[in-house]
N, C-alpha and C positions, 0 to 999 in steps of 0.2 A: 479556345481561349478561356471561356468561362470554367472548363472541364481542370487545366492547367493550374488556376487562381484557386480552386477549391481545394488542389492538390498542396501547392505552398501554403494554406492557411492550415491545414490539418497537420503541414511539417512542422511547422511554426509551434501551432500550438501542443504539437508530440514532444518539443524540444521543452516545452515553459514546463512541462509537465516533470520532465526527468529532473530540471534545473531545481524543482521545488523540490520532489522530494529528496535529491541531494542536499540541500541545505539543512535537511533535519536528520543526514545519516551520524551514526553515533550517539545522537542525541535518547536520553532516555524519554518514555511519555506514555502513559497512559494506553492501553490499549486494551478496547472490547473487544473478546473469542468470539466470534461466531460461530463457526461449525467447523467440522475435521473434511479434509477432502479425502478422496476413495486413497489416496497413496499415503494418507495418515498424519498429513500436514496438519496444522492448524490456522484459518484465517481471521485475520481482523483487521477492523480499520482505528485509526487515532482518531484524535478530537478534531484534527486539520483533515481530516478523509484520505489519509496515508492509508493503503492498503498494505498490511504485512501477515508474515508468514513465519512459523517456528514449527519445528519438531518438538512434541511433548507424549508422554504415555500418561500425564494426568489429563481428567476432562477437564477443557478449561471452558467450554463451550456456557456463552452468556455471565462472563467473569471480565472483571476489569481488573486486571495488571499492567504494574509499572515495567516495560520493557526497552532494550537498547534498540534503537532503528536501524537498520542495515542498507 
């Protein structure tokens, strides 16, 4: 039971999770480069801790740009 309850709160809160950052898709904002991943991605997160991702061949690594959310 206890094992069950643990499992619907982590569904729950997987759903709150998608629900958020869909509300901010399209939206343009802010975003810090982190670092490139090994397949040459680029990550960062927004000011609301949106994690995103773009393909770029400039370093964008520790750079703040205005980007579109997806």
């Amino acid at each position: 039971m206890k094992k069950e309850r643990s499992q619907q709160m982590l569904a729950l809160a997987e759903d709150c999770i998608k629900k958020f950052k869909a509300s901010f898709a399209g939206e343009e904002m802010d975003v810090l480069w982190e670092k490139q991943t090994d397949d040459g991605d680029w990550t960062g997160i927004t000011g609301n801790y949106i994690r995103v991702f773009a393909k770029s061949k400039d370093d964008l690594g520790n750079k703040l740009r205005t980007e579109k959310v997806k």
